[in-house]
C-alpha positions, 0 to 999 in steps of 0.5 A: 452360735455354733452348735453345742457338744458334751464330753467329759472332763478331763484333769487338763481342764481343771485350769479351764474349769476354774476360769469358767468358775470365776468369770461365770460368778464374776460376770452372770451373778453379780446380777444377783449377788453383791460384789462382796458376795460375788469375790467370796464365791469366786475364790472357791475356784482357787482352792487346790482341791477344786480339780479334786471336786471336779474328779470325784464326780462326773463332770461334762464339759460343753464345748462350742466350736471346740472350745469349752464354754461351760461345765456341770457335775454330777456327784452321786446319782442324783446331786447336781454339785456344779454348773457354770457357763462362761459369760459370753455363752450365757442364754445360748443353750449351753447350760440348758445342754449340760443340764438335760445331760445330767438328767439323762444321766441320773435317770440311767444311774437309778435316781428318783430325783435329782436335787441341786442347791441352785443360786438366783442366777441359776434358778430361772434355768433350773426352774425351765427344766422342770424343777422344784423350789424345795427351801431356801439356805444361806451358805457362808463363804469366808464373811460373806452369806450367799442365799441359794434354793434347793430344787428337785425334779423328779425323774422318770425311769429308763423305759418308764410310762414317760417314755414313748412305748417302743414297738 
């Protein structure tokens, strides 16, 4: 695989965006999910305020060979609000990318922790990275309930006694 950039999200990708979304919950989580489950979630990427989502907060799209092949946001400081990986670039280093981005990114915004509401699928990665299974919810989307868990990571200040001291 061709190697992984970031750059943020632009209003034009809001119809990219969606797709991802959809193909990512369609194609990765059904693993995880019932099919029932899967189509509730799915439909969040119809939603007209899903671009609005997106906007209000930073977004980063990756992009392989040029084209988007997931994106993550953070909302706040320290909120990781969505990440979604477009199937074909699953287990590649794509989510791993977008995620160590966004950690880098709170950390400079201040956060002392970043916390995310991260769903089966998702927990192995989040897991990885260093975070911390906090409690387990049930969301409702239309009839169906999806179970996720929220983790947490705590963060290391920028030029704090986790970073090689500089001379």
């Amino acid at each position: 695989m061709s190697a992984v950039s970031l750059r943020p999200y632009l209003p034009a990708d809001a119809e990219r965006c969606a797709a991802i979304f959809r193909a990512s919950v369609e194609g990765l989580a059904i693993e995880d999910y019932s099919a029932d489950q899967c189509v509730a979630w799915a439909a969040q990427a119809d939603d007209p305020d899903f671009p609005k989502r997106l906007v209000g907060a930073l977004t980063l799209v990756a992009l392989v060979d040029g084209e988007p092949a997931g994106f993550a946001s953070l909302k706040g400081a320290e909120t990781i609000d969505m990440l979604y990986v477009e199937p074909d670039f699953a287990r590649q280093g794509v989510a791993t990318a977008l995620i160590d981005a966004l950690v880098r990114l709170a950390a400079a915004r201040g956060a002392k922790t970043l916390t995310s509401d991260v769903s089966d699928t998702a927990r192995p990665l989040f897991d990885r990275r260093g975070f911390q299974a906090q409690r387990r919810n049930l969301v409702q989307l239309d009839d169906e309930w999806l179970a996720n868990t929220t983790m947490t990571k705590r963060l290391a200040p920028p030029g704090g006694a986790d970073e090689p001291a500089r001379h």
